[in-house]
GUSE-326304 format. One line per field, with one value per residue: residue number from 1; residue in one letter; chain; x, y, z of N, C-alpha, C in turn. Coordinates in Angstrom, 1 decimal. Layout:
% residues N
i	NUM, ...
aa	A, ...
ch	A, ...
nX	X, ...
nY	Y, ...
nZ	Z, ...
caX	X, ...
caY	Y, ...
caZ	Z, ...
cX	X, ...
cY	Y, ...
cZ	Z, ...
END
This chain:
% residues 200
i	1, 2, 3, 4, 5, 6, 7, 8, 9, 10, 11, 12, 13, 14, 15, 16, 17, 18, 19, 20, 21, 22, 23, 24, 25, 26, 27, 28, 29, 30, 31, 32, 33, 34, 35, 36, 37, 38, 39, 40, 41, 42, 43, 44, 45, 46, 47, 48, 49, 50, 51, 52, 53, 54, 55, 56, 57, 58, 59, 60, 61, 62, 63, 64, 65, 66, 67, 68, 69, 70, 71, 72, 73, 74, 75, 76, 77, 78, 79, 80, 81, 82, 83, 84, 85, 86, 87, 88, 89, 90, 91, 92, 93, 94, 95, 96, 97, 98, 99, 100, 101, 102, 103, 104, 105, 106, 107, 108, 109, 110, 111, 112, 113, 114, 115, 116, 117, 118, 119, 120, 121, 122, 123, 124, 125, 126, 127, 128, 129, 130, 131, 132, 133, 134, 135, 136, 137, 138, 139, 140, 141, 142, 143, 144, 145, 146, 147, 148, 149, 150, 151, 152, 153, 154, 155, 156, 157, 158, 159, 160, 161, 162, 163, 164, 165, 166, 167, 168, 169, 170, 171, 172, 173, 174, 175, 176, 177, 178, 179, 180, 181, 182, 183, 184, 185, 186, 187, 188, 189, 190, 191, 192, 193, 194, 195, 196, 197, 198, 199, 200
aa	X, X, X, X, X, X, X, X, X, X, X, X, X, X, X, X, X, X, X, X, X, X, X, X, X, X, X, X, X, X, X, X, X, X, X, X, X, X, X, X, X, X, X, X, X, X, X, X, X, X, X, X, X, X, X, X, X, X, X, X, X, X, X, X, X, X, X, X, X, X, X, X, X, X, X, X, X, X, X, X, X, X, X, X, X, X, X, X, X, X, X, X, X, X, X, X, X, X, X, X, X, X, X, X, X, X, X, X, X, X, X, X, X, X, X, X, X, X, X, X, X, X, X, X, X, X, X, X, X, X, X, X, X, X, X, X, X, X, X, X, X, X, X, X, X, X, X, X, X, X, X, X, X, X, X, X, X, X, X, X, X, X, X, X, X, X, X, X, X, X, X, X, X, X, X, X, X, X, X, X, X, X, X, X, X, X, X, X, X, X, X, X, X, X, X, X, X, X, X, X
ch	A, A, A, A, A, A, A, A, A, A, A, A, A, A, A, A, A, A, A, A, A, A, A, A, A, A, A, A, A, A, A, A, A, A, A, A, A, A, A, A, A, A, A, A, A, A, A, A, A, A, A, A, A, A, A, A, A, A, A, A, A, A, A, A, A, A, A, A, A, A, A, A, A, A, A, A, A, A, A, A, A, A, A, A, A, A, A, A, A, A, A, A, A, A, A, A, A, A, A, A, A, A, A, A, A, A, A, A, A, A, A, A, A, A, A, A, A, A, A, A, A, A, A, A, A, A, A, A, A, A, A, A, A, A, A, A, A, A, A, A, A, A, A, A, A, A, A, A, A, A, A, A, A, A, A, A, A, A, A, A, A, A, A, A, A, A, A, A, A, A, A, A, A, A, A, A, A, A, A, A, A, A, A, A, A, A, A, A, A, A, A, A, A, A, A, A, A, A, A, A
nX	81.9, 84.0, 82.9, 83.3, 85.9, 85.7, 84.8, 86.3, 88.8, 88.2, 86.1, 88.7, 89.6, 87.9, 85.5, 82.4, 80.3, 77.9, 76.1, 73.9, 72.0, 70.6, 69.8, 67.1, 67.1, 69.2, 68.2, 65.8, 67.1, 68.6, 66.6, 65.0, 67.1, 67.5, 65.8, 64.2, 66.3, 68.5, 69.5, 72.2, 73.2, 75.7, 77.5, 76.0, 75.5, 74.8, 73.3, 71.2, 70.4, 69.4, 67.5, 67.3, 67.3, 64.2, 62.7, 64.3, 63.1, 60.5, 60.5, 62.4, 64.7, 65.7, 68.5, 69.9, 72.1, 71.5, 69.0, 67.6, 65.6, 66.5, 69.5, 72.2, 75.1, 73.6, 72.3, 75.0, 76.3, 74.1, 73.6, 76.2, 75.7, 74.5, 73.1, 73.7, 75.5, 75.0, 76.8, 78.4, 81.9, 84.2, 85.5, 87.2, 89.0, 89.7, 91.9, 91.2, 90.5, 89.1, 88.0, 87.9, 87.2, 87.1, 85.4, 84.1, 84.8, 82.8, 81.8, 83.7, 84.7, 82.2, 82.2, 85.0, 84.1, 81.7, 79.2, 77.3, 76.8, 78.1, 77.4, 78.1, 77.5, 77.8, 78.3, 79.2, 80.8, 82.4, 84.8, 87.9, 91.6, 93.1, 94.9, 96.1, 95.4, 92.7, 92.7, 93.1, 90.9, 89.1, 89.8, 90.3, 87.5, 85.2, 85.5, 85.8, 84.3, 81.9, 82.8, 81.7, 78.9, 78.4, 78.7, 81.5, 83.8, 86.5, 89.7, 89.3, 86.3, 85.9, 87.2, 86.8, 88.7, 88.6, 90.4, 92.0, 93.7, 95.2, 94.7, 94.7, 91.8, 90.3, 87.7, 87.9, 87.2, 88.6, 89.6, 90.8, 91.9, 91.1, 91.7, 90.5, 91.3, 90.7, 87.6, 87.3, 88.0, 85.5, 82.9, 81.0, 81.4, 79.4, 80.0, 78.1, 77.6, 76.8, 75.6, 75.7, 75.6, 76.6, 76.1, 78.8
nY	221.3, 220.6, 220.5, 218.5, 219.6, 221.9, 222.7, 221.0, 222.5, 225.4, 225.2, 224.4, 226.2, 228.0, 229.0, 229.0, 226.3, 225.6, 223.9, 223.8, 222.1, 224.3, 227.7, 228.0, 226.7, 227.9, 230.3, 229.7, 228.7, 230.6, 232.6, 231.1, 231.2, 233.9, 236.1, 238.8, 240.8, 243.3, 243.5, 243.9, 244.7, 244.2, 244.7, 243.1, 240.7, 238.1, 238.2, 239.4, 237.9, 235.9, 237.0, 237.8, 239.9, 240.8, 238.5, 238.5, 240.7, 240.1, 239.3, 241.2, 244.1, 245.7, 246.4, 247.8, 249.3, 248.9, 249.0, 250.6, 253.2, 255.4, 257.6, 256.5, 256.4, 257.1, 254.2, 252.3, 253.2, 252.5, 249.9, 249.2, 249.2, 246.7, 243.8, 241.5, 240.8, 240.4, 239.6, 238.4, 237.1, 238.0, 236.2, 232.6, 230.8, 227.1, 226.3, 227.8, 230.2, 233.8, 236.3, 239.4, 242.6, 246.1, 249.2, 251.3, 250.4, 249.9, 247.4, 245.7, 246.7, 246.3, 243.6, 242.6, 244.2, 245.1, 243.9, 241.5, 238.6, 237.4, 236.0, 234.7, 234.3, 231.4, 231.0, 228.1, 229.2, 231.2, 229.8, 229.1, 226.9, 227.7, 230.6, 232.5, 232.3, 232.8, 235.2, 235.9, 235.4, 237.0, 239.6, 239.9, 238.3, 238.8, 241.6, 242.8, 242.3, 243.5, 246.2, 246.8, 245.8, 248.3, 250.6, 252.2, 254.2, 252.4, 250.9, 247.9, 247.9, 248.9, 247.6, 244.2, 242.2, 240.0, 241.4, 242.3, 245.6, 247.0, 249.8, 253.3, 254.6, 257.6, 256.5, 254.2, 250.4, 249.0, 249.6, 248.3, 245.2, 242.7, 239.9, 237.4, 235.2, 234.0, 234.6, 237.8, 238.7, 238.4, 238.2, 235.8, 233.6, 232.8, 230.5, 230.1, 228.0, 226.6, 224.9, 225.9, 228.1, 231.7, 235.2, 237.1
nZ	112.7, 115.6, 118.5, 120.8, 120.8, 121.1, 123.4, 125.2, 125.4, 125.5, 128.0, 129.7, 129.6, 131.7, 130.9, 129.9, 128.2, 125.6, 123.7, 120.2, 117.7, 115.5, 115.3, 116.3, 118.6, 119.8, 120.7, 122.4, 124.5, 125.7, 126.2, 128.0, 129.9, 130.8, 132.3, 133.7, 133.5, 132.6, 129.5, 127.6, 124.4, 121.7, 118.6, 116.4, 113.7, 114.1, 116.3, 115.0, 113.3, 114.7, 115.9, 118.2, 119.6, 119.7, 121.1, 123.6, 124.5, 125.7, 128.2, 129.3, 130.3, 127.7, 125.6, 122.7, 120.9, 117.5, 117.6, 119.4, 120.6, 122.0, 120.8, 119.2, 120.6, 123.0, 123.9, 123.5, 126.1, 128.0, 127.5, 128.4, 130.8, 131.7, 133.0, 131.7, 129.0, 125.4, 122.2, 119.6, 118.2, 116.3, 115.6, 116.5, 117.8, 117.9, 119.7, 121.7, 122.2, 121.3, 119.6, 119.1, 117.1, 117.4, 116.1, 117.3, 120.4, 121.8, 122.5, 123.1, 125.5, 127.0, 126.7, 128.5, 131.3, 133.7, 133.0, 134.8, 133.8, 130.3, 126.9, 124.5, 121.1, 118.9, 115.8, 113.3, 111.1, 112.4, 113.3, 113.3, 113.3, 114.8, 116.9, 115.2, 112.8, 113.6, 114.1, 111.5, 109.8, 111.6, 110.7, 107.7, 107.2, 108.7, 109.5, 106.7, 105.7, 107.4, 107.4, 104.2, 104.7, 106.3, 104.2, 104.4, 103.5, 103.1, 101.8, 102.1, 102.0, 99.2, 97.3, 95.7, 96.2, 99.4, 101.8, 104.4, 104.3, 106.3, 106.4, 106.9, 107.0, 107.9, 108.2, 108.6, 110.7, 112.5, 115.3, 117.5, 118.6, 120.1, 122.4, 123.7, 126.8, 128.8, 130.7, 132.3, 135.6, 137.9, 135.8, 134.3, 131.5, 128.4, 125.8, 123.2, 121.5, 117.6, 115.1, 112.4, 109.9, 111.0, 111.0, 110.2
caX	82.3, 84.3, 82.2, 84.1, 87.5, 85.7, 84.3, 87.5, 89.5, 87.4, 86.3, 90.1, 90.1, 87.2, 84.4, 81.1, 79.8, 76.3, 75.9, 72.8, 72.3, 70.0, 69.8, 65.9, 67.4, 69.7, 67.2, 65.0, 67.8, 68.8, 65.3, 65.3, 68.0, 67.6, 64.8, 64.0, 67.6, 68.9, 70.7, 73.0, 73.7, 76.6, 76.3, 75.9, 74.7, 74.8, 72.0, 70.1, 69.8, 68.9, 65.7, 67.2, 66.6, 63.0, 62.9, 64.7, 62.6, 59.7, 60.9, 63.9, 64.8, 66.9, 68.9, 71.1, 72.2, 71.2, 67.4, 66.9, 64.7, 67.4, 70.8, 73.0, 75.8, 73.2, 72.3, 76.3, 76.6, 73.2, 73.9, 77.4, 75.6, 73.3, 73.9, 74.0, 75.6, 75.5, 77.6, 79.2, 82.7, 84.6, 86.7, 87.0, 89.8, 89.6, 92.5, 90.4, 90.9, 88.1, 89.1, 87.0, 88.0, 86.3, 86.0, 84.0, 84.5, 81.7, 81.3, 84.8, 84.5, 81.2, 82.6, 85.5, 84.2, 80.2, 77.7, 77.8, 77.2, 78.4, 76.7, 78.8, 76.9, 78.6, 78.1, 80.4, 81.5, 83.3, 86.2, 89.3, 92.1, 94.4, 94.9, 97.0, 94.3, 91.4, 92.9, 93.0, 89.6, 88.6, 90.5, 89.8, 86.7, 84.3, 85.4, 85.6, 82.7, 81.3, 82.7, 81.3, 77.5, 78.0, 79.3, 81.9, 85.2, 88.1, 90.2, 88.3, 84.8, 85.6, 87.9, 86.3, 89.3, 88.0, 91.2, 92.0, 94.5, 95.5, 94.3, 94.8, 91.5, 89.3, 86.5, 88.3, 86.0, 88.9, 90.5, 90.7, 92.2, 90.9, 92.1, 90.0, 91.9, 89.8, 87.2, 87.7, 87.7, 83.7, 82.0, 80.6, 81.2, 79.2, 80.1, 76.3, 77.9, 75.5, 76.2, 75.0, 76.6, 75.7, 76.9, 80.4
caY	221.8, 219.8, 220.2, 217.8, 220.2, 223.2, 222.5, 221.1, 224.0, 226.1, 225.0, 224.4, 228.0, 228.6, 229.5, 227.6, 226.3, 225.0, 223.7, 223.4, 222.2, 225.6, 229.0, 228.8, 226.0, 228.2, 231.2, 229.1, 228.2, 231.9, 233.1, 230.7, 231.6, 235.2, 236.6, 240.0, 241.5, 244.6, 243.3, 244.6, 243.8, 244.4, 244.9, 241.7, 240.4, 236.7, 238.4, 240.1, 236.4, 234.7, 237.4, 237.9, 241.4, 240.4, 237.6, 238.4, 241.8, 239.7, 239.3, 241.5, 245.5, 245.2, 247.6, 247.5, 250.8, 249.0, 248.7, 251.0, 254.6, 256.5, 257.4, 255.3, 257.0, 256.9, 253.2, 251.8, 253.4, 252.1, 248.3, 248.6, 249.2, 245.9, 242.7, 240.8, 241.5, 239.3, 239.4, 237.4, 237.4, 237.6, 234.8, 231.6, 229.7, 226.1, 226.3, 228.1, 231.8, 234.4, 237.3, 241.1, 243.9, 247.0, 250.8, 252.3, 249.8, 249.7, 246.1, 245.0, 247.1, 245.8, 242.2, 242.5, 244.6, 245.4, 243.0, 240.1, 237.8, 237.7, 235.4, 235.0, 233.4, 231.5, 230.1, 227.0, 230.1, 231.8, 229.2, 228.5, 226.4, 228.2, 231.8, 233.0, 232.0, 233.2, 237.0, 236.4, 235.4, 238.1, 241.2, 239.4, 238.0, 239.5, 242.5, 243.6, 242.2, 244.6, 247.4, 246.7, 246.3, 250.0, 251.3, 252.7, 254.8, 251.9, 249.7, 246.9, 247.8, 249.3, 246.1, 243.4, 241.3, 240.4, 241.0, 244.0, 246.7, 247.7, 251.6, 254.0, 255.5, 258.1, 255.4, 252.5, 250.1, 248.2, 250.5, 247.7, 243.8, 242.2, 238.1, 236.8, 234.1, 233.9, 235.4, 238.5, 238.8, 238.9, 237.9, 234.7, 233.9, 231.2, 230.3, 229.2, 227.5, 226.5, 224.3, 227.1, 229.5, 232.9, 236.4, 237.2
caZ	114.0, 116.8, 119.9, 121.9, 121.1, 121.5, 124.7, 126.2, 125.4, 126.0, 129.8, 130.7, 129.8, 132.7, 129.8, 130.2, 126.9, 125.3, 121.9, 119.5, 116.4, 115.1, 115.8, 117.3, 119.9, 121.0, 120.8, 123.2, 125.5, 126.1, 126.6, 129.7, 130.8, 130.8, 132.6, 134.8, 133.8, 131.8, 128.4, 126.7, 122.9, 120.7, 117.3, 115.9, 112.4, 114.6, 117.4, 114.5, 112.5, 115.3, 116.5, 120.1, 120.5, 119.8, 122.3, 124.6, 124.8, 126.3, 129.8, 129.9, 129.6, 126.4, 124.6, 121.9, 119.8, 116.6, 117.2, 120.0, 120.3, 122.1, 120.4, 119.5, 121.8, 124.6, 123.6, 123.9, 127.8, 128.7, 127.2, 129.3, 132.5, 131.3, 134.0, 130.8, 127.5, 124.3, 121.4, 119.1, 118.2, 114.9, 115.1, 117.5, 117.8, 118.5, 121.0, 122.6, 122.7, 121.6, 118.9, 118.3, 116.7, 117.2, 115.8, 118.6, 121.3, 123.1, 122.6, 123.6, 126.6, 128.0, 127.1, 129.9, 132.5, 133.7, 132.8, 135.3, 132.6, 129.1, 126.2, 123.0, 120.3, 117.6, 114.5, 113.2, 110.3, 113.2, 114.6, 112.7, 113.8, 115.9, 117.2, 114.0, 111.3, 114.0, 113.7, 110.0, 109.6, 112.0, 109.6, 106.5, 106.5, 109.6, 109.5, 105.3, 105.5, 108.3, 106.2, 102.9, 105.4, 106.7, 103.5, 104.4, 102.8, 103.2, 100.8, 102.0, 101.2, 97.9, 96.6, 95.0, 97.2, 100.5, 102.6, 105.3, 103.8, 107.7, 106.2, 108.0, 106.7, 108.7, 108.5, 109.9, 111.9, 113.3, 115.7, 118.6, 118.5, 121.7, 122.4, 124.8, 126.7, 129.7, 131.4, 133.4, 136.8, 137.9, 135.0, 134.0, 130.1, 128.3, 124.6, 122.6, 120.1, 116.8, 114.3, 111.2, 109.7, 111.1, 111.0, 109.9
cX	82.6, 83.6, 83.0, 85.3, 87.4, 85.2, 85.1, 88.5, 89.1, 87.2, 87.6, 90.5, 89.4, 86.5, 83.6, 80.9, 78.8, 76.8, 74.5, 73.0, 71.5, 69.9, 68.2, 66.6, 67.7, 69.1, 66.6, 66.1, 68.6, 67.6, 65.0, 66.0, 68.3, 66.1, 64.8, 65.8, 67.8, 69.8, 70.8, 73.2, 74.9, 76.5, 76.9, 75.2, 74.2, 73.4, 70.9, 69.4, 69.1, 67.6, 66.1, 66.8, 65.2, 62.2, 63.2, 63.5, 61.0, 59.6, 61.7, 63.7, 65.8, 67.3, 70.5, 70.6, 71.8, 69.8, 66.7, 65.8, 66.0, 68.8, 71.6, 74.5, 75.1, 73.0, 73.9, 76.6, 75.5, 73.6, 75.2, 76.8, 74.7, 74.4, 74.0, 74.2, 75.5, 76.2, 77.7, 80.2, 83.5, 85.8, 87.1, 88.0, 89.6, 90.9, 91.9, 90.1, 89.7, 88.6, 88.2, 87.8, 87.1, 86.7, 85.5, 84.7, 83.8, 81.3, 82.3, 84.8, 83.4, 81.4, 84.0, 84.9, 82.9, 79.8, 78.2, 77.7, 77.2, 78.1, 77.6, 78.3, 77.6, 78.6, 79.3, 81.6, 83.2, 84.6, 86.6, 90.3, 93.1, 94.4, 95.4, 95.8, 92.7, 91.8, 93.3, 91.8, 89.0, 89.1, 90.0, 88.7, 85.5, 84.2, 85.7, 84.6, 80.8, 81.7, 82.1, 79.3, 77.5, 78.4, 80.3, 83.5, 86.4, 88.6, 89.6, 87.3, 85.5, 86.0, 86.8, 86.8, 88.7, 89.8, 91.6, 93.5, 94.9, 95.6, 94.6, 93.2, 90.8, 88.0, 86.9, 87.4, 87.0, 89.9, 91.3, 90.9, 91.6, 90.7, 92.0, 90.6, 91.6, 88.8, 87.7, 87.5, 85.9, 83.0, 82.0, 80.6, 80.7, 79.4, 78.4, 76.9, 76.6, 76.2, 75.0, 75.6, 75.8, 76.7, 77.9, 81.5
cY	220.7, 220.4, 220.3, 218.9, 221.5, 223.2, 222.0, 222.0, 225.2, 226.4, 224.6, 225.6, 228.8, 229.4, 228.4, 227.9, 225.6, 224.4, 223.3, 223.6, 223.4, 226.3, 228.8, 227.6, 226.9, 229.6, 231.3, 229.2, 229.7, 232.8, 232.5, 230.7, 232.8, 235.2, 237.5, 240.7, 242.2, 243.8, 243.9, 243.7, 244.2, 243.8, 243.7, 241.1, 238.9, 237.1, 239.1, 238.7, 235.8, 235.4, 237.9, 239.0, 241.2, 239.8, 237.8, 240.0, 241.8, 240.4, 239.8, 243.6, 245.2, 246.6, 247.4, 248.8, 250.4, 249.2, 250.0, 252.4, 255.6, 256.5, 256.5, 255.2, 256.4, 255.2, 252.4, 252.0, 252.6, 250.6, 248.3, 248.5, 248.1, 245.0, 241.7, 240.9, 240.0, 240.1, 238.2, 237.5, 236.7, 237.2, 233.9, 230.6, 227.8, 225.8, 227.0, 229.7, 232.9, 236.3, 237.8, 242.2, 245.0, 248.2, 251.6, 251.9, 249.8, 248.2, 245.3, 245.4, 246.2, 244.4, 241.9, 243.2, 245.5, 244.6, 241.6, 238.8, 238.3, 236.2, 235.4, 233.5, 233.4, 230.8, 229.4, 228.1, 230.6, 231.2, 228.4, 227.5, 226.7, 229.6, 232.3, 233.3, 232.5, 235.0, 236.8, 236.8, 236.9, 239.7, 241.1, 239.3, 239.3, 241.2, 243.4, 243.2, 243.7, 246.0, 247.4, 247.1, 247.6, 251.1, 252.4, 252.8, 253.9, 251.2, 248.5, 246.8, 248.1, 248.1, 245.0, 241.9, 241.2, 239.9, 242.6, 244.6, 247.5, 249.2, 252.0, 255.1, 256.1, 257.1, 254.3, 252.5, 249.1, 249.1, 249.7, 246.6, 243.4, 240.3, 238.3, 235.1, 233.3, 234.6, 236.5, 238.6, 239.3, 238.7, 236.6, 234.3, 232.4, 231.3, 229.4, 228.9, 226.9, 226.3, 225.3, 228.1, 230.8, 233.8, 236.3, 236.7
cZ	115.0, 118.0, 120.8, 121.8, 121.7, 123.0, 125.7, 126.4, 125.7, 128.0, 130.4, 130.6, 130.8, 132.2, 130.4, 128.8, 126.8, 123.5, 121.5, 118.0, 115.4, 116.1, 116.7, 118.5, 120.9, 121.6, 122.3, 124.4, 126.3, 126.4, 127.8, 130.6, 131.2, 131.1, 133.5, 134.5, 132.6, 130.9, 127.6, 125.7, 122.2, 119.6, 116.7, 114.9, 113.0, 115.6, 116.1, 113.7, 113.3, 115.9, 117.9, 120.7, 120.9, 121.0, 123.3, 125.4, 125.9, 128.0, 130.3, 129.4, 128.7, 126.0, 123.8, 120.9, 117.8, 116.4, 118.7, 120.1, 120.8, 121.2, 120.2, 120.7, 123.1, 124.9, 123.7, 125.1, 127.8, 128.5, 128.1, 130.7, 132.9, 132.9, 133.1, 129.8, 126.5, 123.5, 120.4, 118.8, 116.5, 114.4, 116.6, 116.9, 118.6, 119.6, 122.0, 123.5, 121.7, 120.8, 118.1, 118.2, 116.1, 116.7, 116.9, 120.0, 122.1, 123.3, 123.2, 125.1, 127.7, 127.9, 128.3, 130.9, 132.4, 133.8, 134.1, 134.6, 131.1, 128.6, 124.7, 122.5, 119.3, 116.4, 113.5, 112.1, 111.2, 113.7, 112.9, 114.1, 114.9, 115.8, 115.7, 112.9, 112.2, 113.9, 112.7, 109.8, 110.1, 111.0, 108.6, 105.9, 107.2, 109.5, 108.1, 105.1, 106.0, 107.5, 105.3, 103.3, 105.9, 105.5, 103.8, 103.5, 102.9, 101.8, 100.7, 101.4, 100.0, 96.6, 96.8, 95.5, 98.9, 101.4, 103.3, 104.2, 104.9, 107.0, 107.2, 107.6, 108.0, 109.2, 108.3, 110.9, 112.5, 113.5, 116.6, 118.4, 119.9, 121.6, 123.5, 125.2, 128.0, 130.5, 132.0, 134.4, 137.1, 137.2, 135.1, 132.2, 129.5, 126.6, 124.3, 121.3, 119.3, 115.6, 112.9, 111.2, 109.9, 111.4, 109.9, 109.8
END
């Protein structure tokens, strides 16, 4: 992982960034930085590796529709109305641009507009070289991946190839492209880069 490239591309993009070399650093470094505020999660194999629901559940109201008691419906509005969401995102360009693709969207949603800060955690897996090859990775890799983990009905999961088949099936989980290329208006967005491979 370049650091130094991701971190200048990045903050000329009006992102704030962190780096650590393990997941409990940056664990630690998000648990101090978060305290007394409503967060929101999106579903994330990168927040479930690293414990954050857990952690962060200390000092904070938390809710994320993968671990919570209510619905998962009701659990996706409640995390949008959070003042802080996390995430991770499945695919990171080192020019410096920021690429999810969802089936419900509730995660793409509460990453532009709600939370007054946003937290995207990422692991060196996640960043390719340029926008082009970051919405490959993200079709290809992140996201037949994420099908094959929910079992569900596509060309993806069932092939033995790991590469999208833009299906049209009923149980497509990528309804939504979203290329983040700066903040949105009102939010605060900080990349937690982490040199280890995590998630998707």
């Amino acid at each position: 992982m370049d650091y130094g490239k991701l971190k200048k591309n990045f903050e000329d993009h009006r992102f704030l960034t962190s780096y650590f070399e393990t997941r409990e650093e940056a664990a630690a470094y998000l648990k101090e930085k978060i305290r007394g505020e409503k967060v929101g999660f999106g579903g994330s194999m990168t927040c479930q590796e690293m414990g954050l629901y857990e952690l962060l559940k200390e000092n904070n109201q938390v809710v994320w529709h993968w671990k919570d008691e209510m619905t998962a419906a009701e659990a996706r509005r409640a995390a949008m109305d959070s003042t802080v969401y996390i995430l991770s995102a499945n695919g990171v360009s080192e020019t410096g641009e920021l690429v999810n693709i969802d089936g419900t969207g509730n995660r793409a949603a509460a990453s532009l507009f709600g939370p007054e800060r946003v937290f995207y955690v990422i692991g060196r897996n996640k960043i390719a070289p340029d926008l082009h090859s970051t919405i490959a990775r993200a079709k290809n890799t992140a996201c037949t991946k994420n099908a094959r983990r929910l079992g569900v009905k596509t060309p993806c999961a069932a092939s033995e190839e790991l590469r999208c088949y833009d299906c049209n099936s009923p149980a497509r989980i990528c309804s939504a492209t979203v290329i983040l290329e700066r903040p949105c208006n009102g939010m605060t967005v900080e990349l937690v880069f982490i040199n280890e491979d995590l998630g998707y």
